[in-house]
C-alpha positions as CSV (number, residue, x, y, z in Angstrom):
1,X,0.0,0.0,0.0
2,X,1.1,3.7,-1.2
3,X,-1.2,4.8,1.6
4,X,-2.4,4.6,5.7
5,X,-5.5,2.3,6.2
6,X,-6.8,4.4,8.9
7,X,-6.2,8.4,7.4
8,X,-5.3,8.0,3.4
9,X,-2.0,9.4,3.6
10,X,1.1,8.6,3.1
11,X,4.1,8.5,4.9
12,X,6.2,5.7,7.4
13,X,4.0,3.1,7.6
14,X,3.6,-0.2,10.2
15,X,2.8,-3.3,7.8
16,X,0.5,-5.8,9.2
17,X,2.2,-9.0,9.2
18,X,-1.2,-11.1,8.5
19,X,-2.9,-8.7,5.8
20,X,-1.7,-5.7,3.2
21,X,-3.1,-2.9,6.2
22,X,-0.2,-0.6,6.6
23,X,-0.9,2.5,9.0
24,X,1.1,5.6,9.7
25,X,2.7,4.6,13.4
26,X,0.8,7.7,15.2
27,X,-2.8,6.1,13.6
28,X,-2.2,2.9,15.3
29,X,-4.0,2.6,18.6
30,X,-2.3,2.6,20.6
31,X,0.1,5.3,19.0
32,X,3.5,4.1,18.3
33,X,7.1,5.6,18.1
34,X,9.5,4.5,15.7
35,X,11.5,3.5,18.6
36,X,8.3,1.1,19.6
37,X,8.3,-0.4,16.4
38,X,11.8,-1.4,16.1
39,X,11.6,-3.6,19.1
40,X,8.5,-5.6,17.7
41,X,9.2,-8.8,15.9
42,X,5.8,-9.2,14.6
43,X,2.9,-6.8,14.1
44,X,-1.0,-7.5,13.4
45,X,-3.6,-4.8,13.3
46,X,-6.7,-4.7,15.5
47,X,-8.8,-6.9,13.0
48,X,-5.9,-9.7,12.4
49,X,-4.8,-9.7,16.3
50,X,-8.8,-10.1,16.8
51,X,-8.8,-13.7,14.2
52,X,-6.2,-14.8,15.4
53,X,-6.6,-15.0,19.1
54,X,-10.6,-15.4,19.2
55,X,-11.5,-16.2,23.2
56,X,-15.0,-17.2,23.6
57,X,-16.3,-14.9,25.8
58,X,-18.0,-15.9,28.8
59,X,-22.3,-15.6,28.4
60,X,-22.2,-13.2,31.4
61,X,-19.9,-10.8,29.1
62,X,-21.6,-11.3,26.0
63,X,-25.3,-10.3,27.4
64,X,-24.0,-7.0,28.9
65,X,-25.8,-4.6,26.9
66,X,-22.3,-2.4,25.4
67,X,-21.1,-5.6,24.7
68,X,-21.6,-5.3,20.5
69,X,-20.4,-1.6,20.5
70,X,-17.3,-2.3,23.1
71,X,-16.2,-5.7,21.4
72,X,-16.6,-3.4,17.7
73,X,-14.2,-0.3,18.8
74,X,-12.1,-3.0,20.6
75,X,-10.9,-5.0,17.4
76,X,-12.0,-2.7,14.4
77,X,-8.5,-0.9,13.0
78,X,-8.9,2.5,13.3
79,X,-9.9,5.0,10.7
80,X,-10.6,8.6,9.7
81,X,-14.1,10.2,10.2
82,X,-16.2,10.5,7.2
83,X,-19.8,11.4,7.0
84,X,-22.5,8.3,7.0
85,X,-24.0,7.9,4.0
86,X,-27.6,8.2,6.0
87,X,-26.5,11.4,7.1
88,X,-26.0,12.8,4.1
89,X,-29.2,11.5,2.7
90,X,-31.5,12.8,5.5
91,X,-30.0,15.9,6.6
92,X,-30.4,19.1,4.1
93,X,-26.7,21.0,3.6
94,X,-25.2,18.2,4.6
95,X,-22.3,16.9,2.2
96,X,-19.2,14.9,2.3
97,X,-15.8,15.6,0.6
98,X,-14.0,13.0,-1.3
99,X,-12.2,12.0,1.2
100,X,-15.7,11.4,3.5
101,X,-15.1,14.8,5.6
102,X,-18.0,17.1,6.4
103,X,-18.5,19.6,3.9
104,X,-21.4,22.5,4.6
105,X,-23.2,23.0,1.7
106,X,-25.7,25.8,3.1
107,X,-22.5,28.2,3.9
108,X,-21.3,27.8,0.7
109,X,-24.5,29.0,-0.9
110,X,-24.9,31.5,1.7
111,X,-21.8,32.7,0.7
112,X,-21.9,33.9,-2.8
């Protein structure tokens, strides 16, 4: 990859050893140093680490109600902000860039 996984830029990247994710080392969670990564061996992003060491979950965990949302932001890989596609869709002035990012279409036309 020519760019980040989690921001589209690119720049020094971290390489998953599992899949072709590569992220800048400060868009890792948690951020990294290049110091930090020079002392790892192996590296796996969020979603890889998650496959690879799947622990069933005890049914006490799994019926707390945060359990979907917590267990989602825990092993998703990170990535930049970009405006739903519902959003857009049922909100008037609301627009996204290319890159996803909030674009306000009402000042625009209030502006000319």
């Amino acid at each position: 990859h020519d760019v980040c996984d989690a921001c589209g830029q690119s720049g020094e990247f971290i390489c998953c050893e599992h899949c072709p994710r590569v992220f800048h080392f400060l868009c890792v969670e948690p951020p990294m140093t290049p110091d930090d990564v020079r002392q790892i061996d192996h590296w796996f992003c969020r979603e890889c680490s998650h496959q690879r060491s799947r622990k069933r979950k005890s049914r006490a965990h799994a019926k707390n109600i945060f359990y979907p949302l917590i267990s989602n932001i825990e092993y998703s890989n990170p990535r930049t902000f970009s405006v739903p596609e519902e959003i857009r869709r049922l909100f008037d002035g609301v627009e996204a860039d290319v890159d996803g990012s909030y674009v306000n279409v009402r000042e625009d036309r209030q502006q000319r």
